[in-house]
C-alpha positions in Angstrom: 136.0 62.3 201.0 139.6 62.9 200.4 140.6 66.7 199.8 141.4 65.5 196.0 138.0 64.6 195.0 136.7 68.1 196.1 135.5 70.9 193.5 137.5 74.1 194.0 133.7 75.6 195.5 133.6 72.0 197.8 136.8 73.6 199.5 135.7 77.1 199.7 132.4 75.7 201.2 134.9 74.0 204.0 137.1 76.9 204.5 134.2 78.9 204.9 132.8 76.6 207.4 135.7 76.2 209.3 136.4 79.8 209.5 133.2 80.1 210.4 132.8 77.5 213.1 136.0 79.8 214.9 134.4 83.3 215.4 133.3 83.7 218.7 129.4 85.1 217.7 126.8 83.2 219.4 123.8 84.8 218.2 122.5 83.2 214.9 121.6 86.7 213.2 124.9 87.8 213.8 126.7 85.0 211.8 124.4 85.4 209.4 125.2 89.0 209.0 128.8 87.8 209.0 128.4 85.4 206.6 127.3 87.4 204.3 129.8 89.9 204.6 132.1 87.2 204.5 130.6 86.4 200.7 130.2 89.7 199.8 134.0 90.6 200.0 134.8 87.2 198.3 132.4 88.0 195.4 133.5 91.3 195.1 137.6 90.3 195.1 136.6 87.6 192.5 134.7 90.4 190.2 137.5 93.0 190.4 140.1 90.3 189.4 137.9 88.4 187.0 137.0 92.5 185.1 140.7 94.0 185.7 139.5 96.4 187.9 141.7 95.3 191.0 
């Protein structure tokens, strides 16, 4: 799959996988927790831009 036939979400999901695939945590609960954070702050960037509040 060519990086033109991706959704905008397709990308972010591989970003998000690469990014993730770097951080040195081994522990499977850990990246998890990461993860989430990681989603959280995305989510929450996206919401303050999206309402103005940013």
């Amino acid at each position: 799959m060519s990086d033109r036939d991706e959704t905008p979400l397709q990308r972010l999901f591989r970003a998000e996988r690469q990014f993730h695939a770097m951080v040195p945590i081994r522990d499977i609960y850990s990246k998890l927790f990461f993860r989430t954070l990681l989603w959280f702050v995305f989510f929450t960037v996206v919401y303050s831009m999206v309402t103005g509040s940013l």
